[in-house]
N, C-alpha and C positions, 0 to 999 in steps of 0.2 A: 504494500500500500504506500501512497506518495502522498504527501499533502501541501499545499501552498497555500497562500493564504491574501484577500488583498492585494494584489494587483494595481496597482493605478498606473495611468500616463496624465503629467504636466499637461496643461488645458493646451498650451501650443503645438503638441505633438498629437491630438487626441482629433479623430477624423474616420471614414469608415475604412480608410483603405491601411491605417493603423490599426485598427482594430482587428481588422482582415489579417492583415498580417501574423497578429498577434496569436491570435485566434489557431491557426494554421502552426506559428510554432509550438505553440503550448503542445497540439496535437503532437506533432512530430516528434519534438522531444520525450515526450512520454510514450511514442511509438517505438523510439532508439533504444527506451528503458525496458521494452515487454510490453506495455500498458497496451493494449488494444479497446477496452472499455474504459471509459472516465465518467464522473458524474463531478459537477459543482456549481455553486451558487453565482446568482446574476441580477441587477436590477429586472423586476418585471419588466420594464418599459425596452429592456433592450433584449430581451429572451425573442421576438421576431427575426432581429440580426443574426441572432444564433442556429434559426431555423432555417435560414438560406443555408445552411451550413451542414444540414443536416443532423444538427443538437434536434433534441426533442427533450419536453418538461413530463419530469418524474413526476406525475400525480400523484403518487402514493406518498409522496412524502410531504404533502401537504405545504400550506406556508412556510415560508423562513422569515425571522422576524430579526432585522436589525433597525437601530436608532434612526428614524426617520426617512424609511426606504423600503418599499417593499420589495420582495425579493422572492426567483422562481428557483429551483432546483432543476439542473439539467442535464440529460445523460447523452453519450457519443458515441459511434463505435466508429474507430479509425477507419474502416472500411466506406462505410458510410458518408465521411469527411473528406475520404479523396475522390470519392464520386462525386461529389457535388462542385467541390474543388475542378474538377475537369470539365465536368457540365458546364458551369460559370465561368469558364473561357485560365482559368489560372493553375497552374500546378505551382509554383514557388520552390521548385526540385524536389517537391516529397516524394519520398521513394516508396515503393512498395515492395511489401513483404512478400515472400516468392511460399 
């Protein structure tokens, strides 16, 4: 199991194609580690951005509650991510597992 925690980008650097970016290595990274499934937390209002991506929201795990924010739980499978990744015109060199 891996966990991180918080996340932020500097409001100058913060954009969707950052995001994107982001997004994509988080994936990767934890592809290079084994991780083929991930689950984690995300402002509701941005859990759509995640679902171009192929993230989908854990229902079972009902709300997450932090200080003035509400918040989705969300689950990934690498596979899943670079399919949509290629469908959406970008690979960013992820490689895939053979």
């Amino acid at each position: 199991m891996i966990e991180a925690s918080r996340f932020c980008m500097a409001p100058e650097h913060r954009g969707l194609r950052t995001a994107w970016e982001f997004a994509l290595a988080m994936t990767e990274t934890l592809f290079s580690l084994g991780v083929e499934h991930g689950l984690f937390g995300c402002f509701t209002a941005h859990a759509a951005f995640y679902k171009l991506l192929e993230f989908r929201p854990l229902n079972s795990a009902g709300d997450l509650h932090y200080p003035g924010a509400a918040c989705s739980c969300m689950t990934y499978a690498y596979k899943e991510v670079l399919a949509a990744t290629n469908r959406l015109g970008t690979t960013r060199g992820i490689r895939q597992r053979n």
